[in-house]
C-alpha positions as CSV (number, residue, x, y, z in Angstrom):
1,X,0.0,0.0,0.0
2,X,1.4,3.4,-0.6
3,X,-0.2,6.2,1.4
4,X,-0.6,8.9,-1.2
5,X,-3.7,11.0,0.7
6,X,-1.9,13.8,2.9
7,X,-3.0,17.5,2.0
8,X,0.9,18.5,2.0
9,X,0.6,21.6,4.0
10,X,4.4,22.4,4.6
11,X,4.8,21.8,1.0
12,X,3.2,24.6,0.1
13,X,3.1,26.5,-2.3
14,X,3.4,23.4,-4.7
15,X,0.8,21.3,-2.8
16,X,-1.6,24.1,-3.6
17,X,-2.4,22.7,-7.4
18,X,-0.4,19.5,-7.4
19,X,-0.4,16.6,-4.5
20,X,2.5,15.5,-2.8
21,X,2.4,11.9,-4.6
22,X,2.5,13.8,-8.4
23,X,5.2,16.1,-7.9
24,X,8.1,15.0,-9.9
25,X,11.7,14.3,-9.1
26,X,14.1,13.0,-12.2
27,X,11.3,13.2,-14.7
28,X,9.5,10.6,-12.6
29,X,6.8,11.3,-10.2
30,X,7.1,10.1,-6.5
31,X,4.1,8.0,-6.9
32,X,5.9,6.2,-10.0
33,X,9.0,6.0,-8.1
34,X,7.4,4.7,-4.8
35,X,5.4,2.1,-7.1
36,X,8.6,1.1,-9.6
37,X,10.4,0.1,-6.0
38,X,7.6,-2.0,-5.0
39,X,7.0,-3.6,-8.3
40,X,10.5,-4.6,-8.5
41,X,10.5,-6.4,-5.2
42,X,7.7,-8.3,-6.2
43,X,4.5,-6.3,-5.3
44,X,1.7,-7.0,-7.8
45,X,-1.1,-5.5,-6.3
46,X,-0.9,-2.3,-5.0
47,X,-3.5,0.1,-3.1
48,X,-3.2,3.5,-3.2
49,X,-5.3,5.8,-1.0
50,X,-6.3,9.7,-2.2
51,X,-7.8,12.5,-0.8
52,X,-6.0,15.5,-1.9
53,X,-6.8,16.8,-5.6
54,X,-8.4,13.2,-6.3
55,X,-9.4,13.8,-9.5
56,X,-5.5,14.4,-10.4
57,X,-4.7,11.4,-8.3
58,X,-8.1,9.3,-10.1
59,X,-6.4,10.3,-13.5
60,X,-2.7,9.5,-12.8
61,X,-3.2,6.1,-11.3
62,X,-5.9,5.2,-14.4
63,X,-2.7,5.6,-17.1
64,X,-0.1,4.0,-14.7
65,X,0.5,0.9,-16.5
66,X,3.2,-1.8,-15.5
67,X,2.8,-5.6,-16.9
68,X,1.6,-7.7,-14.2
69,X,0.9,-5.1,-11.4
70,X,-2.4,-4.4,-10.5
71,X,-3.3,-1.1,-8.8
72,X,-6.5,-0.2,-6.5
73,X,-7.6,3.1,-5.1
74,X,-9.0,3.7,-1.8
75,X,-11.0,6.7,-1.6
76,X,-10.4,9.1,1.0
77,X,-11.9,12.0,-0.4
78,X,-14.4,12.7,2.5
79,X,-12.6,12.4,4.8
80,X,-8.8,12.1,5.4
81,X,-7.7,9.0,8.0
82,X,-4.6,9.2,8.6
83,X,-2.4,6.2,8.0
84,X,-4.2,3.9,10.7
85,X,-7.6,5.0,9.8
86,X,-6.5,4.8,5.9
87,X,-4.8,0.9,6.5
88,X,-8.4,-0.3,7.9
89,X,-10.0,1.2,4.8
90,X,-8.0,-0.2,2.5
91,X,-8.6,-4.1,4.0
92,X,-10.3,-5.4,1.2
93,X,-7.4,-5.5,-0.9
94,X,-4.8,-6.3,1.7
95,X,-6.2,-9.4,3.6
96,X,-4.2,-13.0,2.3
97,X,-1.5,-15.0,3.5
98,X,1.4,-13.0,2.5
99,X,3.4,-9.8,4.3
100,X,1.6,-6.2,3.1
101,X,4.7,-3.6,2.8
102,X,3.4,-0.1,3.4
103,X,5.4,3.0,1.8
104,X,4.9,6.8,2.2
105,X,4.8,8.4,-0.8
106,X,6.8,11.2,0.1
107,X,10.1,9.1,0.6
108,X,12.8,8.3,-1.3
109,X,15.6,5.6,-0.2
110,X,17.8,3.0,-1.2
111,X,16.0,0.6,1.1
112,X,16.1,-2.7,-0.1
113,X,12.6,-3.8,0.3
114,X,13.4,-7.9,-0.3
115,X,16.2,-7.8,2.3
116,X,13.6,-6.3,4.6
117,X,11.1,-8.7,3.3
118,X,13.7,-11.4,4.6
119,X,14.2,-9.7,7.9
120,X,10.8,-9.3,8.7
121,X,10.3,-13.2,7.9
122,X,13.3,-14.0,9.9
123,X,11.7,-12.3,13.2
124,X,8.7,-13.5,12.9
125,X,7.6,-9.9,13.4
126,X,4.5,-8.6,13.7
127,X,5.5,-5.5,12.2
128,X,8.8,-4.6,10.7
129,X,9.6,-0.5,10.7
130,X,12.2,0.9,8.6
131,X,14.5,3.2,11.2
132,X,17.7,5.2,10.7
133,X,19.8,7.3,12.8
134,X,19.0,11.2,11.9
135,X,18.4,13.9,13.4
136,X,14.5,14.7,14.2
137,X,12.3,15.7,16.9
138,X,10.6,12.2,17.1
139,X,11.4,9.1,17.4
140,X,10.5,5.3,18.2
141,X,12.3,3.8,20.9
142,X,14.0,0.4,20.7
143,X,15.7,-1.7,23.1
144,X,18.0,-4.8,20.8
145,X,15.6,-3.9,18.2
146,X,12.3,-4.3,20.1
147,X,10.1,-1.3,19.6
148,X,9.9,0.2,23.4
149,X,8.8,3.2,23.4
150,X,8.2,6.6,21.4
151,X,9.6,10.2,22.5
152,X,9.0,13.6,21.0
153,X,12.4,15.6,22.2
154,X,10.5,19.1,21.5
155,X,7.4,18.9,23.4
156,X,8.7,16.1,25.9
157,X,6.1,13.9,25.3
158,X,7.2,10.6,26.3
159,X,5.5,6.9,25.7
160,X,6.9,3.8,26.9
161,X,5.7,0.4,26.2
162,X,7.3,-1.4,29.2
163,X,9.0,-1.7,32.0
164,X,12.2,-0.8,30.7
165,X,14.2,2.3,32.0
166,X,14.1,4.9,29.2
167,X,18.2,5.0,29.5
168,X,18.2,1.7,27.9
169,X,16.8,2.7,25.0
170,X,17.9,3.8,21.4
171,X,16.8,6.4,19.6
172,X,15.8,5.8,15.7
173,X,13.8,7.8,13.7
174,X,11.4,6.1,11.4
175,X,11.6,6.1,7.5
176,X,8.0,5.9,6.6
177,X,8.1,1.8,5.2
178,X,7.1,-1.0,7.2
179,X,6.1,-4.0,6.6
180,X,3.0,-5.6,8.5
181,X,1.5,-9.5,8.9
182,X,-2.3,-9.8,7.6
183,X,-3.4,-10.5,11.5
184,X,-2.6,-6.8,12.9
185,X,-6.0,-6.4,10.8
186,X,-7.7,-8.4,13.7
187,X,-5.7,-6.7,16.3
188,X,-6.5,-2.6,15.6
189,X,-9.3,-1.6,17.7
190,X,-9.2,2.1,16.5
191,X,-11.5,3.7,15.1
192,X,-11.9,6.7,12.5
193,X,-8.8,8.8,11.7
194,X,-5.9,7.5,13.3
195,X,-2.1,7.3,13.2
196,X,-0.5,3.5,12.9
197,X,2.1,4.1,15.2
198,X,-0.2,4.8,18.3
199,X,-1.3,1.0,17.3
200,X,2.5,-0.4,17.3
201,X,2.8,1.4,20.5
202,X,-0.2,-0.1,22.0
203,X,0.5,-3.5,21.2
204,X,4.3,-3.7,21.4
205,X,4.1,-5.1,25.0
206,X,2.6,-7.9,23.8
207,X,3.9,-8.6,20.2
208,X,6.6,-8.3,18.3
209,X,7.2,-4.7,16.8
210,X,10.5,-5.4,15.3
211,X,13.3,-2.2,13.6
212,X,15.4,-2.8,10.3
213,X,18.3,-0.1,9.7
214,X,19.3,1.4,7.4
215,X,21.8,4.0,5.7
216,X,20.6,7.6,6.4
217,X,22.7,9.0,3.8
218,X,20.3,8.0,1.3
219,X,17.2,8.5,2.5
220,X,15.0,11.8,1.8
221,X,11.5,12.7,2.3
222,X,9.8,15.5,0.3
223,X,7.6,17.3,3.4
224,X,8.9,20.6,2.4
225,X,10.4,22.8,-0.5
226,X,13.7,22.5,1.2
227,X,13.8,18.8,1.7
228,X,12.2,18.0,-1.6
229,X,15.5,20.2,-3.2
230,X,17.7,17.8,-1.0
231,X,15.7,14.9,-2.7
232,X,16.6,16.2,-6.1
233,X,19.6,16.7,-5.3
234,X,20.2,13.5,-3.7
235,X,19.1,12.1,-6.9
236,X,20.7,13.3,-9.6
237,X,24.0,13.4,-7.2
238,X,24.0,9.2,-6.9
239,X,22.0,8.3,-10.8
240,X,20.9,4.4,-10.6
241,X,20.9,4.2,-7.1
242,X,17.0,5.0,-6.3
């Protein structure tokens, strides 16, 4: 699933007329790069969900054409759910036997998707969350790679899942991809418009919420008109990588 619905506010002015997932790095859009990555490791079907300028979004995904990949919109356009909310509406197309990877659209990486396929299967996680170590003012907490706890260092909010003293634990910021098992479906008892990481904080004392690191030198987001030059930048700076 690729969460394509945000309104983009601190990408303004650009957000104004063109969403987040449709504004283009390296002749590509980030929607076709964010798809292109999950095709090639393996993804066939893939459900996008819209809210901002849906038409755009309705138009775009109608012409994206890849042999053998299916994709599926879920509808957001009444009402925005954030990425919980949007993950429960989305079900129909998710439920089966197999891991559901789940990407931001706004994020470019290098993250190999298959080796985190691997990892996730290896851990018998739950959940698997992409983490790196940058700079930010949030962050998941993680004690030998356990989730543990969540901390926001500007407001001092503080959230910890056990036990454990908050000494002991790492900070690593998340990376927008995880990868999820078919029976956190069963598990989410929120409701509405939600975020998914209050669920992985909920139910990390009793399952296993598992991280997978990765390089931070070549990872970007595109949340503002200064980090989506970086992206460019990054981009053309290291051609094949992405």
């Amino acid at each position: 699933m690729i969460f394509a619905a945000g309104i983009a506010k601190r990408l303004h002015p650009i957000s104004e007329h063109t969403p987040k997932a449709l504004v283009e790095i390296g002749g590509k859009t980030m929607l076709q790069r964010v798809a292109e990555k999950l095709i090639r490791a393996g993804a066939r079907d893939i459900v996008i969900n819209i809210h901002h300028h849906p038409e755009q979004m309705r138009r775009f995904i109608y012409h994206m054409d890849y042999p053998g990949a299916r994709f599926f919109i879920s509808d957001e356009t009444s009402k925005l759910l954030d990425t919980g909310g949007g993950l429960v509406k989305a079900r129909e197309w998710l439920e089966g036997d197999e891991p559901i990877v789940l990407h931001n659209v706004d994020v470019l990486s290098n993250i190999d998707i298959r080796a985190m396929l691997s990892h996730h299967r290896l851990t018998r996680a739950l959940a698997t969350l992409a983490v790196t170590r940058r700079s930010t003012a949030r962050y998941f907490l993680w004690k030998k790679g356990s989730l543990s706890g969540w901390e926001n260092t500007e407001s001092n909010e503080l959230i910890l899942c056990d036990e454990r003293p908050r000494e002991d634990l790492e900070q690593l910021a998340f990376s927008g991809i995880h990868i999820i098992q078919p029976e956190l479906f069963d598990l989410i008892t929120e409701q509405g418009a939600f975020s998914i990481n209050g669920v992985y904080l909920r139910l990390a004392k009793n399952y296993h919420i598992h991280s997978f690191e990765h390089d931070p030198d070549f990872w970007a987001d595109i949340g503002t008109p200064k980090k989506l030059d970086h992206a460019r930048h990054l981009l053309t700076s290291h051609p094949g990588l992405f």
